[in-house]
GUKEMI-930742 format. One line per 4 residues: number of its first residue (from 1); for each residue y, x, z of N, C-alpha, C. Coordinates in pm, whole numbers, plus 32768, in hexadecimal, padded with zeros to 4 digits. Last residue first. Layout:
<rs>
NUM = Y X Z Y X Z Y X Z  ... $
</rs>
This chain:
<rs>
332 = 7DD0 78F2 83E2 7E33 78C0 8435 7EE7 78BA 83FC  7D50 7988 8376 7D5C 78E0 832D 7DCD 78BD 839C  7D05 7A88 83EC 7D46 7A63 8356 7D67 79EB 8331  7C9D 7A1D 84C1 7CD8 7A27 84C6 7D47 7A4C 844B $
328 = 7B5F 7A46 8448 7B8D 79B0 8464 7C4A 79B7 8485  7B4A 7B41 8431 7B24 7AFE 83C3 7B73 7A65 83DA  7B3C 7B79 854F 7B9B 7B8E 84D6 7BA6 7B5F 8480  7A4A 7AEB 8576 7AD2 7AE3 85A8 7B3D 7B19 856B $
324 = 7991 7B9F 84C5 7988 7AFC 84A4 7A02 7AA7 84E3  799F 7C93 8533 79D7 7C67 84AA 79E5 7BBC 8482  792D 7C96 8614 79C4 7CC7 85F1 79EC 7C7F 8599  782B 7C35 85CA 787C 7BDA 8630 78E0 7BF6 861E $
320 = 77EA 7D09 852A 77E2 7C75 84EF 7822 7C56 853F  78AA 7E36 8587 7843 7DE4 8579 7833 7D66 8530  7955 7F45 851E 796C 7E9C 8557 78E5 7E9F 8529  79AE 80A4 8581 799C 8037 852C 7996 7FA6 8571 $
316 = 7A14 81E2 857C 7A17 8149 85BD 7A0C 80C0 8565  7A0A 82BB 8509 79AA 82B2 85A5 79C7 820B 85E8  7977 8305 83B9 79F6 82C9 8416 79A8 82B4 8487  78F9 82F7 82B7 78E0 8364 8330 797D 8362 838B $
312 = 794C 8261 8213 78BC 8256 824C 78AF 82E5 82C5  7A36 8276 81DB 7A33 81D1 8218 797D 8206 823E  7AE2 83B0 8206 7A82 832A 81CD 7A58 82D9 8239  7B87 849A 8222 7B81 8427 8288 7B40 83CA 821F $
308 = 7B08 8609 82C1 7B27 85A3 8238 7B54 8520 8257  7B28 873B 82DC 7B2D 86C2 832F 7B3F 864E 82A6  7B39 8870 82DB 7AB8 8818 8275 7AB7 8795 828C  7C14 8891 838C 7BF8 88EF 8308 7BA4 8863 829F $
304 = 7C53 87B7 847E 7C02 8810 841D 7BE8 8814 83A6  7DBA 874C 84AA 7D33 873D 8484 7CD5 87BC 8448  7EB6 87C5 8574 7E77 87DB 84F7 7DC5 8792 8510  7F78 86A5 8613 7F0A 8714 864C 7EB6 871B 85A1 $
300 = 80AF 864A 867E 802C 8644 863F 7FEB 86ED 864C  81C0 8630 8708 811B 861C 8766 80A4 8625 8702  827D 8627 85FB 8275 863A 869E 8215 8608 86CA  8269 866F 849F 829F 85CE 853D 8276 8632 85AC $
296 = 8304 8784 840E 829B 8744 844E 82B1 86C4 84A6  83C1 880C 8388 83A6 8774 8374 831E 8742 83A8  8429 88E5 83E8 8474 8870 83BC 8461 87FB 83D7  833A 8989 83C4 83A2 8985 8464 8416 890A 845A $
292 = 82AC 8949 82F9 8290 892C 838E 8309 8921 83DA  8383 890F 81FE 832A 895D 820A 8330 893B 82C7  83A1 88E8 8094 837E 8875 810F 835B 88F8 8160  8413 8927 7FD2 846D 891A 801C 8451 88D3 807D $
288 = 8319 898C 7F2A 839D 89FA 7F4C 83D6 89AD 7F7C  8217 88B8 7F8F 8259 88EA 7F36 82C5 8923 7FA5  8173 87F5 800C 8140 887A 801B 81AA 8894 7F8C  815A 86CB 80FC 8169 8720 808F 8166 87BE 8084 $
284 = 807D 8656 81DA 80FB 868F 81D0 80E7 86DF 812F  7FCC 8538 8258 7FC4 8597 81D9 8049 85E1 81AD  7FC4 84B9 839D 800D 84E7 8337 7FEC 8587 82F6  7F09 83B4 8427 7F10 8433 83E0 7F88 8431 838B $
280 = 7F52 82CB 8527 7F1A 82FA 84C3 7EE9 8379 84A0  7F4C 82B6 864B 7EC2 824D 8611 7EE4 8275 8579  7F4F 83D0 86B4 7F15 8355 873C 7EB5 82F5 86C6  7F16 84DD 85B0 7F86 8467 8640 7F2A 8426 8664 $
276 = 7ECC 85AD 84F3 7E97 856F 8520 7EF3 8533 8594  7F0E 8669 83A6 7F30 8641 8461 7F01 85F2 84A1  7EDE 873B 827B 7ECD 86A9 8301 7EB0 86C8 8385  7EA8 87D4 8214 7F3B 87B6 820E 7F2F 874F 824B $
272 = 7DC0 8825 8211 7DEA 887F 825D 7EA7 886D 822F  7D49 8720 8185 7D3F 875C 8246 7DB2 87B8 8239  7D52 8720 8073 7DB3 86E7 80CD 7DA4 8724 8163  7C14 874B 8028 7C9A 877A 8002 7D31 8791 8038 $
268 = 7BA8 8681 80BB 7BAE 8700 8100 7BD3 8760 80ED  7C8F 8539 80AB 7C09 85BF 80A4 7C2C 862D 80C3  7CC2 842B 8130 7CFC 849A 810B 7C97 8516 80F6  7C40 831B 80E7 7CD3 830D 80DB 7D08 83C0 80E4 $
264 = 7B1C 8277 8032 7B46 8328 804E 7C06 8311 8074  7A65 8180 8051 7AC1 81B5 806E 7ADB 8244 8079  790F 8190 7F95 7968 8172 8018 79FA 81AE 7FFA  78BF 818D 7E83 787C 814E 7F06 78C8 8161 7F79 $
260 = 79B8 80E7 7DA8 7983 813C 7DE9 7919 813A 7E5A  79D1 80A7 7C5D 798E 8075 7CD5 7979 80EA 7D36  79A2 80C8 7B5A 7A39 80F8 7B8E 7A48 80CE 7C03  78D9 7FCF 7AFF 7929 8047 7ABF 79AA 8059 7B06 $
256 = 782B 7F63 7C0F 787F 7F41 7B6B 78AA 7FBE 7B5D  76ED 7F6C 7C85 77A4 7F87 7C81 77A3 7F92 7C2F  7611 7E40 7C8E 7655 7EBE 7C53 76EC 7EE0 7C58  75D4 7D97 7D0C 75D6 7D48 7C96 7618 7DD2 7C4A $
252 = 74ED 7CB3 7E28 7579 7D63 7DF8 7552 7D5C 7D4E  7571 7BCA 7EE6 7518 7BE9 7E4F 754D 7C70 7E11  7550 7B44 8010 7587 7B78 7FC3 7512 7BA7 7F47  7544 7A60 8143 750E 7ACA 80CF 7557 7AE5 804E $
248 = 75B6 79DB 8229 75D9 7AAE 8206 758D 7A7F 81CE  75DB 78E9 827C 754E 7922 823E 755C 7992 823D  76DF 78CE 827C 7685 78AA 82ED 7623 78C8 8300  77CD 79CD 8254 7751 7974 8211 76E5 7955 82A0 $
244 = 786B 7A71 82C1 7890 7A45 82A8 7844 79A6 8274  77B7 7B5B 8344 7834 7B24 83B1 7843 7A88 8371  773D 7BA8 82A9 76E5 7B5A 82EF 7743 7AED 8363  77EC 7C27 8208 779C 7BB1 81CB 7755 7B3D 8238 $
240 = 781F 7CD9 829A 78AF 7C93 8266 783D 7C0F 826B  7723 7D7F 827C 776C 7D38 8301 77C1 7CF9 82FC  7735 7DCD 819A 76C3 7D78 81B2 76F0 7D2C 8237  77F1 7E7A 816B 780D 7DE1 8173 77E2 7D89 8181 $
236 = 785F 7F08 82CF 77FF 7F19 8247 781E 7E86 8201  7995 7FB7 831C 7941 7F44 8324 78D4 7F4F 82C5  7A88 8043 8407 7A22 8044 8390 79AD 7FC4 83A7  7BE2 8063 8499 7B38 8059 848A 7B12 8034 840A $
232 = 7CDB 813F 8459 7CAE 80C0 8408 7BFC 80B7 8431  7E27 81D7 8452 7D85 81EE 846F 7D21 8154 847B  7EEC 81FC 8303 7EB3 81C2 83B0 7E25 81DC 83D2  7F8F 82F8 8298 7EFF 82DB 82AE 7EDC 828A 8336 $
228 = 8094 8367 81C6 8099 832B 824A 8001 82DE 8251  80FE 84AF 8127 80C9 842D 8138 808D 83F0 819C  8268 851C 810F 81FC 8515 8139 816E 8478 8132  8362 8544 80A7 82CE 856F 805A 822A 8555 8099 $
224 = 8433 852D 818A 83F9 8547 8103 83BB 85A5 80C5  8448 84E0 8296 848F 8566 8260 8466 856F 81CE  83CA 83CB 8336 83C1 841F 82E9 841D 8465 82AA  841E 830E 842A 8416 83AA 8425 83FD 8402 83C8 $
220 = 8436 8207 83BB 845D 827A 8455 846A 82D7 843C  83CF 81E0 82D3 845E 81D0 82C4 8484 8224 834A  82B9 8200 8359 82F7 8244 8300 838A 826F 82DC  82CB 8116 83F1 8286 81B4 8437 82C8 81FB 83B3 $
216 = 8306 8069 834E 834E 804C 8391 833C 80CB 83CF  81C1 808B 82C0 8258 808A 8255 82C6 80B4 82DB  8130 8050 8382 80F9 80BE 8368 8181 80BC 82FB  8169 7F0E 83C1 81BC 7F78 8441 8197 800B 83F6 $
212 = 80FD 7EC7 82D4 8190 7EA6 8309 81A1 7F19 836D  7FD8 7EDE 82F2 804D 7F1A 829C 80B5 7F25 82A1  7FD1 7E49 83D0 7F98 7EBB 83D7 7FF0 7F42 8385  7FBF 7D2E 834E 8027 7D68 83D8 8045 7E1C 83C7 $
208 = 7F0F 7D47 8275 7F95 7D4C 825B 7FF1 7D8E 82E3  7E20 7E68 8312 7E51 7DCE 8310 7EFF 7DBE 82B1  7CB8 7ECA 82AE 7D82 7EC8 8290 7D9B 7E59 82B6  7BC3 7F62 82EE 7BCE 7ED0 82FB 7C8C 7F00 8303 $
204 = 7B02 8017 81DC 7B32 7FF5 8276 7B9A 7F84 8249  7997 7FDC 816E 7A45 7FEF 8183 7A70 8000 81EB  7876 8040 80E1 78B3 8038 814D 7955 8010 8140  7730 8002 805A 77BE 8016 8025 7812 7FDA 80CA $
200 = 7633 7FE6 801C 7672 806B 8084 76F0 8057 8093  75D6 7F27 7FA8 75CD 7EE2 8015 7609 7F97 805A  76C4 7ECA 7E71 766A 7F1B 7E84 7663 7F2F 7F4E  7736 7DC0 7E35 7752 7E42 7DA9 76BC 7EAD 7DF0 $
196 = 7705 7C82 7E3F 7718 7D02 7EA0 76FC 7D54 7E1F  7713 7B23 7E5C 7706 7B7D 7E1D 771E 7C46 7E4B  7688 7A69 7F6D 76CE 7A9A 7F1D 76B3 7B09 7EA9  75D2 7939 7F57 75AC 79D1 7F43 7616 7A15 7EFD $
192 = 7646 7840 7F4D 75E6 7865 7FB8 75CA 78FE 7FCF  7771 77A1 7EF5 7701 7810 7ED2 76B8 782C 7F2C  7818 76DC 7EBE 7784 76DE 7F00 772C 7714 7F07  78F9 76FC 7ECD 78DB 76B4 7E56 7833 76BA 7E7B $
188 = 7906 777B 7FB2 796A 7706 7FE7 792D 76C6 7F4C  78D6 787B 7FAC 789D 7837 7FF9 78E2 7793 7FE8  797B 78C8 7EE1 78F2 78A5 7EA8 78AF 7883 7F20  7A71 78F0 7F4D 7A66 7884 7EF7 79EA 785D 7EC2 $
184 = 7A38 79A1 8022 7A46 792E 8053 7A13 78EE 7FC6  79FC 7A91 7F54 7991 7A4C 7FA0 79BA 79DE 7FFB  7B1F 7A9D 7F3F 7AC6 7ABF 7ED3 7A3A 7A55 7F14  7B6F 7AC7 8031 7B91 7A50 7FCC 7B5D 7A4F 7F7B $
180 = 7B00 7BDC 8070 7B00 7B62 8092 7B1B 7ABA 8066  7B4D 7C99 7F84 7AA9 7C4A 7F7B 7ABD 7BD2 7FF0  7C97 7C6B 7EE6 7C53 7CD3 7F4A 7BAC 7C67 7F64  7D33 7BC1 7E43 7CF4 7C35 7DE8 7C81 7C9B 7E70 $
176 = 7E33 7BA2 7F26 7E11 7B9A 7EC4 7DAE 7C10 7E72  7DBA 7BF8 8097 7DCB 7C16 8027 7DD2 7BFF 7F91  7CE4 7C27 813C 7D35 7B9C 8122 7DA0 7BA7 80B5  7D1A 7D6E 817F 7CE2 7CFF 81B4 7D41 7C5C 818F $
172 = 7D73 7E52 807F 7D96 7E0E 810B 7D55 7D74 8102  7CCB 7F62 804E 7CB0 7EC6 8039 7D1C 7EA3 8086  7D98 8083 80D3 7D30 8044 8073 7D33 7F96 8041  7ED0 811D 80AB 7E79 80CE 80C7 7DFA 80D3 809C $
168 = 7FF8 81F4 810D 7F48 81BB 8086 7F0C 819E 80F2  813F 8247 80BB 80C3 81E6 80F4 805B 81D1 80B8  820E 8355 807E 81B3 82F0 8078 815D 82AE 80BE  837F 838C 801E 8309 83CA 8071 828F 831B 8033 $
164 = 84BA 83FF 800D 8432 83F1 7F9A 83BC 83FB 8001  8600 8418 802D 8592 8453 8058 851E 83EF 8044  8769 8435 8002 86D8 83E4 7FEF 866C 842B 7FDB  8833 84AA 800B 8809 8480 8083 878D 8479 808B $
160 = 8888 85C1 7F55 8889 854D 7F68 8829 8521 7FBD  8867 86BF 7F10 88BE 86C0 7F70 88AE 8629 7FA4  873B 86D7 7E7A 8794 8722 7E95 87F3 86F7 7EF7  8637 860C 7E19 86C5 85CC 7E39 876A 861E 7E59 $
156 = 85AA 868F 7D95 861A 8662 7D14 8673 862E 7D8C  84DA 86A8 7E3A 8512 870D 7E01 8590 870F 7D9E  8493 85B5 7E4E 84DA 85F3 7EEA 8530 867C 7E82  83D0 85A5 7DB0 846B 8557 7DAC 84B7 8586 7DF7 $
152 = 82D2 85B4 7DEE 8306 8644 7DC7 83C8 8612 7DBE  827C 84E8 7E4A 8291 854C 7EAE 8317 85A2 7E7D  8283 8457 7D73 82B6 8407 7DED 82DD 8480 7E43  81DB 84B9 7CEB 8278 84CB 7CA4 82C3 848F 7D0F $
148 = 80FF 8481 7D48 80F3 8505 7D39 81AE 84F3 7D0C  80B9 8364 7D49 80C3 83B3 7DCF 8104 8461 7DBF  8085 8366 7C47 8107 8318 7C81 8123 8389 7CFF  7F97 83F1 7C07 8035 8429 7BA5 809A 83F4 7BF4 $
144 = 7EFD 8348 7C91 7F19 83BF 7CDB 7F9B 8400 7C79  7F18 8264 7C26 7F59 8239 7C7B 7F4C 8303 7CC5  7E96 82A7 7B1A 7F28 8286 7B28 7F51 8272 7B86  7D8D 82DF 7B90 7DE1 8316 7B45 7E7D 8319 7B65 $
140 = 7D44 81BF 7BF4 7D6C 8225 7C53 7D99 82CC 7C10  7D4D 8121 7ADC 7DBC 80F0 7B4B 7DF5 8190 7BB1  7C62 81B3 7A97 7D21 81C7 7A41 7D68 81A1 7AAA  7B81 824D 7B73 7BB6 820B 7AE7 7C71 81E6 7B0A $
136 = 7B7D 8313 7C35 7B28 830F 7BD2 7B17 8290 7B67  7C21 83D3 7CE6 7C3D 8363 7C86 7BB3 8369 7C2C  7C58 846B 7E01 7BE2 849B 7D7E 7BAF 83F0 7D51  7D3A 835A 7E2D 7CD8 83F1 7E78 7C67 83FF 7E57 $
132 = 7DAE 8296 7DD5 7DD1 8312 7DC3 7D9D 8387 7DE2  7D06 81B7 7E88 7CDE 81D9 7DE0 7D16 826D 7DB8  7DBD 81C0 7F61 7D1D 81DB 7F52 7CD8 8245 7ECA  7F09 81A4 7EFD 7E5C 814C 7EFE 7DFF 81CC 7F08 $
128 = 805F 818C 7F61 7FDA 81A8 7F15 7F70 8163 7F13  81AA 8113 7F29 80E3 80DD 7F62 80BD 8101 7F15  82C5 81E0 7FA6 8252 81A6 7F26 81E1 818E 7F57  83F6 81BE 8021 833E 81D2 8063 8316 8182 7FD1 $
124 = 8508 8238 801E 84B9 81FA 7FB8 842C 8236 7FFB  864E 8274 80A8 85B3 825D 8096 8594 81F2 8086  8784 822D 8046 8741 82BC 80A9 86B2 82C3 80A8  8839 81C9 7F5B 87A7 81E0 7F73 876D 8245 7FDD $
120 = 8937 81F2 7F31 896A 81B2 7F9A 88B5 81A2 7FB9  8957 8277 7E21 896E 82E2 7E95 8939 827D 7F12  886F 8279 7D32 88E1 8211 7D84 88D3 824B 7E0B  87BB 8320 7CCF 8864 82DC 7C3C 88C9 82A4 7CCA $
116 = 8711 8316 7D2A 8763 8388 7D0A 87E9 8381 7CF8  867B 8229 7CE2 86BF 8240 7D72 8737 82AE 7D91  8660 8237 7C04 86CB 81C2 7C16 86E9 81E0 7CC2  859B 8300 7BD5 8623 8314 7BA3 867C 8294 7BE6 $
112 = 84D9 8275 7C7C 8514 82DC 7CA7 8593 8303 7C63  84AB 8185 7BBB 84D4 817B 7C52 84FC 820F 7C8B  842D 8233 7AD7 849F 81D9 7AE6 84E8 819A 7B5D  8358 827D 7B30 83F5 8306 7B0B 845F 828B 7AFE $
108 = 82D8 8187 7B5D 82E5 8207 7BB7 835D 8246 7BA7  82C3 8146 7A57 8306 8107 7AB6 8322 814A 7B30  8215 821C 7A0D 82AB 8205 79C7 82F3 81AD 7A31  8123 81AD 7A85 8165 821B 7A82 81E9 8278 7A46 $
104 = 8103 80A8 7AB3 80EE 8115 7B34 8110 8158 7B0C  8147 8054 79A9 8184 7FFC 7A13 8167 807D 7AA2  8101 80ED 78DF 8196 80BC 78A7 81AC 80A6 7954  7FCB 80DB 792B 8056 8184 792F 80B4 8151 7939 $
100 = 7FAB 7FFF 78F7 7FA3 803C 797F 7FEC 80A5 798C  7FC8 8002 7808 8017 7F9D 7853 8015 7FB1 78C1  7EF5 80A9 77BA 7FA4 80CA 7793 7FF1 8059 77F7  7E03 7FEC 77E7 7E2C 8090 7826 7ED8 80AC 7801 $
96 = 7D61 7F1B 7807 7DE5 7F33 77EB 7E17 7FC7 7819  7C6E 7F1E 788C 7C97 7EE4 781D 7D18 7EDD 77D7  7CBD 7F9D 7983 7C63 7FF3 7905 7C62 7FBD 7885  7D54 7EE1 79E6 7D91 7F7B 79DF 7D3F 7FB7 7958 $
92 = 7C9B 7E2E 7A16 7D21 7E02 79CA 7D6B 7EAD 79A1  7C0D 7EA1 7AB7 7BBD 7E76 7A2E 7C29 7E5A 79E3  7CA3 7EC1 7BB5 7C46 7F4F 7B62 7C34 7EFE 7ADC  7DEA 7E2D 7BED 7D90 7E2F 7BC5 7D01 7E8C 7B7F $
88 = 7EDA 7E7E 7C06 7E7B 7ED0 7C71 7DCA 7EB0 7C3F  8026 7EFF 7B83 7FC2 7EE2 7B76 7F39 7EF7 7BBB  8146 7EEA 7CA1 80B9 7F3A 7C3C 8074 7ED7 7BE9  8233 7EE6 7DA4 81FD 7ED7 7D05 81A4 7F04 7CC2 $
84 = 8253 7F5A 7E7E 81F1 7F43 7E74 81AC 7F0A 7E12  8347 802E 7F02 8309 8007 7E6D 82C7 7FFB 7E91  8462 7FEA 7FA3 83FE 8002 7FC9 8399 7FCE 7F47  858C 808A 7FCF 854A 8061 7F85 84B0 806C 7FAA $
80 = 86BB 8066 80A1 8652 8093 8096 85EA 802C 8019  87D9 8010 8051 87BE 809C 809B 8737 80B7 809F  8881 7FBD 7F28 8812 7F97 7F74 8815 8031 7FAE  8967 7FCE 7E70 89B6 7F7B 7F2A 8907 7F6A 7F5A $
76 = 8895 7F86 7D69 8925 7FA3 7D8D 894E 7F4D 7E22  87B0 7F4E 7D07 87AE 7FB9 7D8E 8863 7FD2 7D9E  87CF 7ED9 7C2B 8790 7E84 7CC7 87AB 7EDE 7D11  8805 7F95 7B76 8863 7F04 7B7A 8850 7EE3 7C10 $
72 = 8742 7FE7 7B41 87C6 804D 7B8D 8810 7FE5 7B99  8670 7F43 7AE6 8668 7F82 7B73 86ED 7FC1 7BAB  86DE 7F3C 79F1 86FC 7EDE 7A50 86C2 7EE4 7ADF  86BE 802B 7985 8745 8013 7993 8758 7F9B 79F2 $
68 = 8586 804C 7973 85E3 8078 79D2 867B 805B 79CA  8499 7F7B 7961 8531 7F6E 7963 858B 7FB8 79C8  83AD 7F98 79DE 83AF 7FD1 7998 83FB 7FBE 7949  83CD 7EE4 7B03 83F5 7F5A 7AEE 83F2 7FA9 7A55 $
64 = 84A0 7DC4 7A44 8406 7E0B 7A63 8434 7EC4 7A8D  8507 7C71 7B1B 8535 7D05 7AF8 8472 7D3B 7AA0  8607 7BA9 7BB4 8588 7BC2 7B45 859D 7C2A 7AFD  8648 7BD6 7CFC 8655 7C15 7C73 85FA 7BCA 7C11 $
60 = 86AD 7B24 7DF5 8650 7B26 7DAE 8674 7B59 7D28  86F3 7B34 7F68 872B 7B6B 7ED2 869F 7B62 7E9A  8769 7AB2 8099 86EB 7AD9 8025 8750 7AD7 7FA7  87FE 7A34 8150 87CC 7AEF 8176 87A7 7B05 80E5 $
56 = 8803 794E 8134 8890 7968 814E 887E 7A52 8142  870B 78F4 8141 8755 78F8 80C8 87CD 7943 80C6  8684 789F 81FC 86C6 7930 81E4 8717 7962 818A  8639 77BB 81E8 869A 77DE 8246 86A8 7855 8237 $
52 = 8564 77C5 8126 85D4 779B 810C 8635 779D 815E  8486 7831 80EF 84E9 786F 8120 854F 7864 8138  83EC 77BC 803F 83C1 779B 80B8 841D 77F5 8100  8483 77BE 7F65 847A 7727 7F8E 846A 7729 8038 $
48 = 8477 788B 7F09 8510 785A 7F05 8514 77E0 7F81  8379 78C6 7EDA 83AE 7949 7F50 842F 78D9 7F75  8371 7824 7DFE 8318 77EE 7E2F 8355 7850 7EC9  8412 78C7 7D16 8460 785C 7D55 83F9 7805 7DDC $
44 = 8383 79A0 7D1E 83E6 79B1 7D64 8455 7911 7DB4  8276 7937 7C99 82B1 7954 7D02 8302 7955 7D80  8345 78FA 7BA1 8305 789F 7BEA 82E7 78BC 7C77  83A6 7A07 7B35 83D6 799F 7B7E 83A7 7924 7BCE $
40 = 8307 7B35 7B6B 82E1 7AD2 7B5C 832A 7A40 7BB4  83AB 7C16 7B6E 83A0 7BFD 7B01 834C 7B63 7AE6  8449 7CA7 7C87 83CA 7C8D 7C35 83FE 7C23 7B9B  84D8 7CD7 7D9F 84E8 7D12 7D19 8457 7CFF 7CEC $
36 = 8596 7C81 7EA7 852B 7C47 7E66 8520 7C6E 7DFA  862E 7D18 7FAF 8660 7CC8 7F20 85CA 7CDB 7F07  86F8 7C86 80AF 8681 7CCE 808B 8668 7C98 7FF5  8804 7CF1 818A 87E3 7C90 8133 8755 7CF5 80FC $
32 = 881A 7D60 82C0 88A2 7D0A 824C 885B 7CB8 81CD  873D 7CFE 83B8 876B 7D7C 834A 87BA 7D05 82EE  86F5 7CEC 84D8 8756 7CA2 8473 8786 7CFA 8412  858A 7C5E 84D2 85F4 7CEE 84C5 8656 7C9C 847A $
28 = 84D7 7BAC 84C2 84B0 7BFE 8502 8550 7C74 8528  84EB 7AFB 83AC 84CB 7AC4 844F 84DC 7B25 84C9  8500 7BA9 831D 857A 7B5B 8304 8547 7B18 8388  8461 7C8A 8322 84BC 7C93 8304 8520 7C3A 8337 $
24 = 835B 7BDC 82F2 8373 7C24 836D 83F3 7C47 8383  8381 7B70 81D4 8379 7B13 8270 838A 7B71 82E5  8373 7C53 8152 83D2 7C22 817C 840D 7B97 81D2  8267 7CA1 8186 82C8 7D15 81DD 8373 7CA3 81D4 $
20 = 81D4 7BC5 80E5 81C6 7C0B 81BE 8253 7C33 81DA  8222 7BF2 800F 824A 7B6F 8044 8255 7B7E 80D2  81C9 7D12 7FD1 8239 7D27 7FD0 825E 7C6D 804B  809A 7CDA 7FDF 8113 7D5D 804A 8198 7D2D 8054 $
16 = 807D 7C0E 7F18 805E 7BFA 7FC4 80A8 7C76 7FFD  81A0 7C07 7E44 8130 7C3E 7E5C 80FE 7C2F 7EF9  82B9 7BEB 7E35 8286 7B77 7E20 81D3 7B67 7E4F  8306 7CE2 7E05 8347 7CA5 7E78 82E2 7C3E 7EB9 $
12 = 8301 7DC0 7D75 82B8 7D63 7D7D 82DC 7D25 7DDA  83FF 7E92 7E4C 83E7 7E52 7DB4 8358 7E29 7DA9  84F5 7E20 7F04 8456 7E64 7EFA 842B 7E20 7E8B  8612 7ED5 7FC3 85DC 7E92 7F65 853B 7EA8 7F4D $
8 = 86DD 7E85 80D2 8638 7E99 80B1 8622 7E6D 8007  880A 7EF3 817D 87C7 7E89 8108 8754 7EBD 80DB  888D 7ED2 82C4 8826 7F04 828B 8811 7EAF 8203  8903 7E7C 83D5 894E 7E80 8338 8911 7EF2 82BE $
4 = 87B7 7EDB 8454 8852 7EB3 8472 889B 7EE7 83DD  86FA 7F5F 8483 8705 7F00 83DD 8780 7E9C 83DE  8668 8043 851E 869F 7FE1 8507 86DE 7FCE 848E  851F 80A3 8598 856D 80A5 851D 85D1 8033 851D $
</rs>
């Protein structure tokens, strides 16, 4: 993908996805300038400081997506949009439910109309989650309404360039808000026995890196609508725990509300619009103007009918020794 006299905009900017992708960006690729769209100045001025030789590349909006006139403002002279703005928090979502709509899902139509609006937008990759696949509280609600107006957008663009596709994730590893840091900080205040929701509970293992090139795979090749699935080992967390605690013991203390026991990234709903490649999946759309001979990538192979991809019935996983190196390589 090149990013030659290229302009990036990415709204949360300020967010661990968004801070990654635009260190990668500005160290990595000489794209023309990369703009910074969030709402939290401090932040931004904290992105200002440690970036400061780039200064000459970087753009900083203060912005909310759930301002659309000032989203059409930012996307003026931008060629690609990459949304990773949300609300992600589950307990902050349920405790606030309209603010979650206002922000994942108004903010949504609001980044798609502002891409609409500005001819010089060719693609927009939206970050999904996990959570969007059979949602069983508000956050993963609203984030499947997102995913769902992300696709169908393709359908409003008509003659115009810009093409609508997606990325989903799960946890990513190290992660604001993700259990590693979570459980560093209670190893480090002296906890002996972590805390644990329930001893079946599985994930798979995301990296920021990981994410970065699974957006950059997207901006490649996606034709719009489609959603973009890295292939991701699995972990239990009793094993996270043991990687991480000198003692591994733990205290199971009950899943919370809106908790899942493992990872689900595509179900068995989805198979028979999923492909399978070397290291992801692609979830192809299924409406009147997507259709195979068009818009298929090249070398994938249909998955089975009943094929599912969860974090507990995955064929590759990490051990304590895996994980405790990884684990260590996050601090780096």
């Amino acid at each position: 993908m090149t990013y030659t006299n290229k302009s990036i905009l990415i709204t949360g900017g300020t967010g661990s996805f968004g801070y990654a992708f635009a260190r990668d960006l500005l160290e990595r690729t000489d794209a023309r300038r990369v703009i910074i769209y969030s709402r939290d100045e401090y932040k931004q001025f904290l992105m200002q400081q440690e970036f400061a030789e780039h200064l000459h590349r970087l753009r900083f909006f203060i912005g909310d997506v759930r301002d659309g006139a000032r989203l059409c403002r930012a996307f003026n002279g931008v060629n690609y949009v990459i949304h990773a703005a949300a609300m992600k928090q589950v307990p902050a979502c349920e405790y606030n439910p309209m603010e979650a709509v206002n922000t994942n899902i108004n903010g949504a139509m609001n980044v798609i109309n502002a891409a609409l609006d500005n001819d010089s937008v060719t693609r927009v990759i939206a970050l999904s989650t996990d959570k969007a696949v059979s949602p069983i509280n508000l956050y993963g609600g609203t984030k499947l309404v997102s995913d769902k107006l992300f696709a169908a957008a393709n359908s409003y663009a008509g003659r115009r360039s810009v093409r609508f596709s997606l990325v989903r994730y799960g946890n990513v590893a190290g992660s604001r808000g993700s259990v590693i840091p979570f459980f560093k900080q209670k190893i480090e205040e002296g906890c002996t026995s972590l805390p644990l929701t329930d001893e079946r509970m599985t994930r798979f293992w995301m990296t920021l890196d990981k994410g970065i090139l699974l957006v950059e795979k997207a901006l490649k090749l996606s034709k719009g609508g489609e959603t973009f699935v890295y292939k991701n080992p699995s972990f239990y967390v009793t094993d996270l725990i043991k990687a991480m605690s000198d003692a591994g013991e733990y205290e199971v203390t009950g899943i919370r509300e809106g908790e899942k026991l493992h990872e689900c990234m595509i179900t068995s709903a989805d198979a028979m619009r999923t492909y399978e490649y070397d290291d992801y999946y692609v979830i192809y759309p299924n409406y009147d103007w997507w259709t195979i001979e068009t818009g298929i990538i090249p070398g994938g192979k249909r998955v089975n009918s009943d094929w599912e991809y969860t974090s507990d019935k995955n064929s590759w996983w990490l051990g304590v020794d895996e994980l405790r190196k990884m684990a260590a390589e996050l601090e780096r």
